[in-house]
ZAMARGU-4260 file (C-alpha; in steps of 0.2 Angstrom, whole numbers, plus 5000, padded with zeros to 4 digits):
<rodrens>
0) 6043/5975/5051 | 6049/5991/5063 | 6044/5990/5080 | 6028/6001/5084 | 6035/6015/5097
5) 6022/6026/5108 | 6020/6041/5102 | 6028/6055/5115 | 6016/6062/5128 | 6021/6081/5125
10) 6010/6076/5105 | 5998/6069/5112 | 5995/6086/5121 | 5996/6097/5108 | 5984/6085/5098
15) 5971/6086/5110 | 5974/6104/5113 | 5972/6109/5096 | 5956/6097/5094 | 5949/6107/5111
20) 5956/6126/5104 | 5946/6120/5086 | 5928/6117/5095 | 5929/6131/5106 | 5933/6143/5093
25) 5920/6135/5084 | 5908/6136/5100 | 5914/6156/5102 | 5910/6159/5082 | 5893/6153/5084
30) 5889/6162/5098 | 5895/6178/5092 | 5886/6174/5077 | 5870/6172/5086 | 5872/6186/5096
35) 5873/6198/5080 | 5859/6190/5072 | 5849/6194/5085 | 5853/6212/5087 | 5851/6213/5070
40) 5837/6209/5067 | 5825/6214/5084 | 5825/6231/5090 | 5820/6231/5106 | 5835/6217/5109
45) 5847/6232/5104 | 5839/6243/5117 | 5840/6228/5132 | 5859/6228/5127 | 5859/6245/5126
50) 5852/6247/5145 | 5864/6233/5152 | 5880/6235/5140 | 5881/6251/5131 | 5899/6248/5125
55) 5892/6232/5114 | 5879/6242/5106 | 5892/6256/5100 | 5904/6242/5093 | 5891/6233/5086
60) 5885/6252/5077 | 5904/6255/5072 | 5905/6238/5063 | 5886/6243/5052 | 5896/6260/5049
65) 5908/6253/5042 | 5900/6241/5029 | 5887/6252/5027 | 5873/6254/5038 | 5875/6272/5044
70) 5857/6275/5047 | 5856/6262/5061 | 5859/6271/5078 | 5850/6287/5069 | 5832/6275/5066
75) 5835/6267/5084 | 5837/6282/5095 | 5821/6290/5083 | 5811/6274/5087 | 5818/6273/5105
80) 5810/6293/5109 | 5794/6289/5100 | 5791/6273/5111 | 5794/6282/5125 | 5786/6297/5121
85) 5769/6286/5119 | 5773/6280/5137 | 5773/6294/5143 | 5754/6302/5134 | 5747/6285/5141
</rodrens>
């Protein structure tokens, strides 16, 4: 029977690097994923992230243009006016 060597340390890093990159890739993926659910689905989400981080909101538009929902930012902004239009006569 062969000897058992250790295995160098130099693998064992990229091993446990790889293992760390895969969960935090997963960890980013979710998040992300999270995130565009929730703009997707609650307006009033989209206009807190249009308040704090505009340049989000116009990617996360460009990406709906693109696989085809062009009538997003039209709807919001029509939404946005007659909400704050109501403020305003209240």
């Amino acid at each position: 029977m062969l000897p058992r060597t250790p295995k160098p340390a130099l693998w064992r890093f990229i091993k446990g690097s790889a293992k760390t990159l895969f969960v935090l890739e997963a960890v980013c993926f979710a998040a992300s994923y999270g995130l565009y659910y929730r703009m997707n689905t609650d307006r009033d989400f989209r206009r807190y992230i249009n308040e704090k981080y505009p340049y989000a909101l116009e990617y996360y538009y460009k990406i709906g243009e693109i696989v085809g929902d062009i009538k997003a930012r039209e709807t919001d902004a029509k939404y946005w006016r007659s909400t704050a239009e109501g403020f305003k006569n209240e």
